[in-house]
C-alpha positions, 0 to 999 in steps of 0.5 A: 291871191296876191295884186300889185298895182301901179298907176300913173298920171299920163298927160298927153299935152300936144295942141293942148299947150306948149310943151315948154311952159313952165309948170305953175301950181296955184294954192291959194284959195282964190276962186275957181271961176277966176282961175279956170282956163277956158279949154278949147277943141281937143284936150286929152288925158291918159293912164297907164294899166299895170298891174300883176295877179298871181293867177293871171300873171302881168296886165299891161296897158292903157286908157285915154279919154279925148274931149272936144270943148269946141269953142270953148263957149259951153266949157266945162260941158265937152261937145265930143267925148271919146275913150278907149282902153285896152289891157291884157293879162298874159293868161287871158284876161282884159278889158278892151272898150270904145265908149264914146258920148256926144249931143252934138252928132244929132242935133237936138239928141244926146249919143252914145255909143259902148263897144266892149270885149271883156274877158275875165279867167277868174270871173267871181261867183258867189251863188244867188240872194246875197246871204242865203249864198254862205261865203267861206273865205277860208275855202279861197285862202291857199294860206288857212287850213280849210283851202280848197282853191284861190279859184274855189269862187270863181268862173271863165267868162267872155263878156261882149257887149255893143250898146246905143243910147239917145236921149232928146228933150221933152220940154227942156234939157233937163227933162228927156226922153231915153231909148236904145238897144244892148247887144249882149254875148255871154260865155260861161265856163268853168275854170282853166286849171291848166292854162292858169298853172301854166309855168308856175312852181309846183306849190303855186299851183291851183288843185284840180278841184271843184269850185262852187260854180261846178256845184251849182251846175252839178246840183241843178240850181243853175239850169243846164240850158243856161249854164253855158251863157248866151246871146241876147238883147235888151231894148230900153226906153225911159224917162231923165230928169237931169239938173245938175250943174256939172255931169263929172263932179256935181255939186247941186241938182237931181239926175233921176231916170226910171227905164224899162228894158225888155229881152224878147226872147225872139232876139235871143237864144234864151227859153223865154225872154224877161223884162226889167225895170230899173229906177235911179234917183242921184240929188246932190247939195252944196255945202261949201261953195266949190269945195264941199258937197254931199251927194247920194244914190237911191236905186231899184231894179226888179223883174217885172216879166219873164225868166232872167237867166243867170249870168244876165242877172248882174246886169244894171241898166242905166242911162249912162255908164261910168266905167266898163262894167255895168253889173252888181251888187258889190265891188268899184262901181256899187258897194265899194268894199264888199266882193264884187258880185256878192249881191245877185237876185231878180230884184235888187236896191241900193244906196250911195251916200258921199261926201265930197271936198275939193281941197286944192285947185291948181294949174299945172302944164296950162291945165285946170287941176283939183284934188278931192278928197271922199268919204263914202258909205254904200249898202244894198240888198235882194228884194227879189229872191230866184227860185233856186229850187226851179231848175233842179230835176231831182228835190231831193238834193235839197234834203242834203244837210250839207245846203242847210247846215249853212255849209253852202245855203242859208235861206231867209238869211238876207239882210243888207250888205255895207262898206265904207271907206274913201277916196282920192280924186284928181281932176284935170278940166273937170271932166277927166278924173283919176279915182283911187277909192278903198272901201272896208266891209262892215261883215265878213260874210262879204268879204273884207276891203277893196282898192279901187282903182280907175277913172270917175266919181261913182255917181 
């Protein structure tokens, strides 16, 4: 499957300064507490979508993230935080999100607020429990001899999501409480054949064939009460450590929150709810003053109670979210260069190692500017296995040796799963940050690299 991706900067400067200045780049090494401009009430920043899939056709669009600086008295720390995305596929898929961030709404409370429509015609599945899954490239490839079909690991999934968090001190700032409530819809499918070769030549199309999602439905590992996806929600409560020196790009102190998140089944129209609890541990070090620093991720998830149905698996529950997707292991926002949902199982751990260097501060168009160089390296794994025997009504199908001739399943054949690469990043008064990071995947049973492309440093 071919992609074409093209990205540009989009400065949205009214109120902000005059549109006549002359622009003025500053690369001397100077200190940056001397040449960061205080910014006050609103400034803006933007970014177009465009892009081009084989399968999905042309995606146009864009973002815009708006911050509040007040009186400029806490700057870089914003008191509003406002983002809005909207792009759509010509076949039917897109990203359409409202996300806004504020500890000024409530006094004393820390607000947000998550309001996304997510819909997605080629949405990847890969089976449960990372490498226990066989991953065949080649079933995928519409260039190697043994091609099935580009959708082969793939599904159609409309994805709703509403969230609300707060947050509010305990005995400081840094040490708070955390509660708040996720709204979930979730609709799977298989694939839409026909609207996908809609208006393609005869050679493009994709085969009317079975991908591995059908398979999995067909053969009873994913149960026929949850095939369909469904509607639920999650309520949370926890604890945050956070002393960080700067929330977009820290470069000292620990930001650590351990939550619990409950799916009664009486707020859902699942068989039994289930109940997970999620622990993320974030410590960074300076190594050079404004220039370099080190910052790594610890995580674990597990199922403490109760049935995760599948397609509620991915989910990842964290205090605050850094992007439009909240789901792993694997892809932009946990294990950059593996497939993304390569990793699913009930109970999950993860790491993030980085190395960060801001390279050049600059002001362009009376705006705070750096560029940041990163190396990173991400792994993760399944602690905790699903049964996938569980919803299947007749055994036998697990006497068939095409599961385990390593065809398609391969138990007790997990291990971790790794990428590593690096990044650029743009920043725009140290909150608005443009992140293009590529990551390579060290085994081929994950896949083989990934360009990232979006808003925000990973953690």
């Amino acid at each position: 499957m071919r992609k074409f991706y093209f990205s540009l900067l989009v400065l949205v400067t009214a109120i902000l300064c005059p549109f006549n200045s002359m622009a003025q780049i500053d690369s001397t090494y100077q200190k940056k507490e001397k040449e960061e401009k205080i910014k006050k009430g609103w400034n803006f920043g933007g970014l177009p979508v465009i892009s081009y899939d084989s399968d999905l056709g042309l995606q146009l669009g864009a973002l815009v993230n708006m911050y509040h600086y007040g009186d400029g008295s806490r700057y870089p720390k914003y008191d509003h935080s406002i983002y809005v995305e909207g792009s759509w596929y010509l076949k039917g898929s897109g990203i359409f999100r409202f996300y806004y961030d504020s500890d000024k709404l409530i006094k004393g409370i820390r607000t947000s607020f998550d309001l996304s429509y997510l819909p997605d015609r080629v949405f990847k599945f890969y089976g449960f429990n990372g490498y226990e899954a066989v991953y065949n490239p080649d079933w995928a490839d519409d260039e190697n001899i043994g091609y099935v079909s580009r959708a082969f690991y793939r599904t159609d999934r409309k994805f709703f999501r509403a969230k609300l968090d707060f947050q509010g001190k305990i005995t400081s700032d840094k040490f708070r409480w955390m509660a708040g409530a996720d709204f979930y819809s979730i609709k799977m499918d298989t694939v839409n054949i026909s609207k996908l070769n809609k208006g393609k030549d005869e050679d493009q199309m994709l085969p009317d064939s079975a991908g591995l999602f059908q398979k999995y439905n067909s053969w009873g590992i994913i149960p026929a009460n949850e095939r369909n996806g469904g509607l639920f929600t999650v309520f949370k409560v926890g604890l945050v450590y956070d002393s960080r020196n700067n929330d977009a790009l820290p470069t000292k102190g620990i930001w650590t929150e351990a939550i619990l998140a409950m799916a009664p089944k009486f707020t859902s129209d699942m068989d039994e709810g289930f109940i997970k609890f999620a622990v993320t541990h974030r410590q960074y070090f300076t190594l050079v003053k404004n220039r370099l620093s080190f910052a790594y991720r610890l995580g674990m998830q597990v199922n403490v109670a109760g049935h995760t149905p599948y397609y509620a698996q991915g989910l990842m529950y964290f205090v605050t979210m850094k992007g439009a997707y909240n789901e792993g292991l694997g892809g932009a926002k946990t294990i950059r260069g593996i497939e993304r949902n390569r990793v699913v199982g009930d109970g999950i751990v993860y790491g993030n190692f980085e190395l960060r260097w801001q390279f050049w501060y600059f002001s362009f168009i009376n705006q705070n500017w750096y560029m940041a160089l990163s190396g990173f390296f991400d792994t993760g794994r399944v602690i905790q296995y699903i049964q996938i025997q569980d919803g299947v009504e007749d055994q036998t199908i697990f006497d068939n040796p095409d599961f385990f001739d390593k065809e398609y399943l391969d138990p007790y054949s997990d291990g971790f799963h790794s990428g590593f690469g690096g990044g650029l990043h743009i920043g725009m008064n140290q909150n608005f940050i443009i992140a293009v990071d590529y990551g390579k995947a060290l085994s081929a049973k994950d896949g083989t690299s990934g360009l990232y492309i979006g808003l925000n440093f990973l953690f």
